[in-house]
C-alpha positions in Angstrom: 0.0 0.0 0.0 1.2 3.9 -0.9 2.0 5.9 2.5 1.8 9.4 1.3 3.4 10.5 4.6 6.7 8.7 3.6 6.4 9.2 -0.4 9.1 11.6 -1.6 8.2 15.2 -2.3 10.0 17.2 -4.6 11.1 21.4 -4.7 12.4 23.0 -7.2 14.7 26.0 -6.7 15.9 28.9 -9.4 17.4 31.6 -9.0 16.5 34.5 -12.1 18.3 37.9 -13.3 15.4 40.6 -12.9 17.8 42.9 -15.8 16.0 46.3 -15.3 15.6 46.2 -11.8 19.6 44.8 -11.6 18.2 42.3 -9.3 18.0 38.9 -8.6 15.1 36.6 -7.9 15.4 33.3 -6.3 11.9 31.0 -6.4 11.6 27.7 -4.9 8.4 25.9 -5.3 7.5 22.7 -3.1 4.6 20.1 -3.0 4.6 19.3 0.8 4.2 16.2 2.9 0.3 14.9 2.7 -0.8 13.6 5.9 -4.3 11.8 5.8 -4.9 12.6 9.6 -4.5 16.4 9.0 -2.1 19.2 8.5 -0.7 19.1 11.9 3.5 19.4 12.8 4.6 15.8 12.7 8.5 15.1 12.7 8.8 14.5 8.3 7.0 17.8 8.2 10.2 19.1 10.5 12.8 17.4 8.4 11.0 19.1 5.3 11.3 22.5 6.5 15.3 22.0 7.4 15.3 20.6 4.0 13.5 23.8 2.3 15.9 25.9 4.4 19.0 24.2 3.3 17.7 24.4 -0.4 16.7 28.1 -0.2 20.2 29.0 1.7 22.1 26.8 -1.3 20.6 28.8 -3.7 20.0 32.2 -2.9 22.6 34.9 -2.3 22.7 38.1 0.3 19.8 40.6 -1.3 18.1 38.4 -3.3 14.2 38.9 -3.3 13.4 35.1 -2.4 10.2 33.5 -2.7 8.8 29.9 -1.2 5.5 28.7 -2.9 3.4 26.0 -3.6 1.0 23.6 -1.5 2.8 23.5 1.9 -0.2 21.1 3.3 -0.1 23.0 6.0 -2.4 24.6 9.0 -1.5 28.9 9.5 -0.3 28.2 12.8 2.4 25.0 11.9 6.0 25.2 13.0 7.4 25.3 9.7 6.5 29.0 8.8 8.4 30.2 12.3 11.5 27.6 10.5 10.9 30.0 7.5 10.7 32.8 8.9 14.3 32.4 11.0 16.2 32.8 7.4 14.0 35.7 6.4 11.1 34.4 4.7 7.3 36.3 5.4 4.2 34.4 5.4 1.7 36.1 2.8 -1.2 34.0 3.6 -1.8 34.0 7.2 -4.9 32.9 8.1 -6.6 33.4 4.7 -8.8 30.7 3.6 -6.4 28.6 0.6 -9.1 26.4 -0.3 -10.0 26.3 -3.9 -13.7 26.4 -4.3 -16.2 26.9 -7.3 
């Protein structure tokens, strides 16, 4: 049977030359860890947000506008955006609803 807790995710990271602005943009997007039980801190969710650090510090250089997106499968309130936000990172969500709806 598929565990989706212990499947591999994947983030991708690039950084970008913003010419006009002479800036540079670093982006790394990542598909987080899907927990059937909920969105609550669990340990993998822990080692994923040392991992996302240690991607977004291998990539990114001093002054860089840096951004972390994608579906962090995450509640507002998780551990992993106070990880984040040690190296400099800002939530933009909060406690907006993110669920898609029609």
């Amino acid at each position: 049977m598929d565990d989706q807790r212990t499947r591999p995710r994947i983030a991708l990271g690039l950084r970008l030359v913003d010419r006009p602005a002479a800036r540079h943009i670093t982006i790394v997007h990542a598909h987080g860890l899907r927990n059937p039980a909920g969105k609550h801190d669990t340990p993998a969710r822990r080692a994923q947000a040392a991992h996302l650090v240690a991607l977004v510090d291998a990539i990114r250089e001093p002054g860089d506008c840096t951004v972390l997106c994608g579906d962090l499968n995450l509640l507002p309130d998780s551990e992993k955006f106070g990880v984040l936000a040690e190296i400099g990172l800002t939530d933009l969500v909060g406690t907006a609803e993110t669920r898609t709806t029609l």
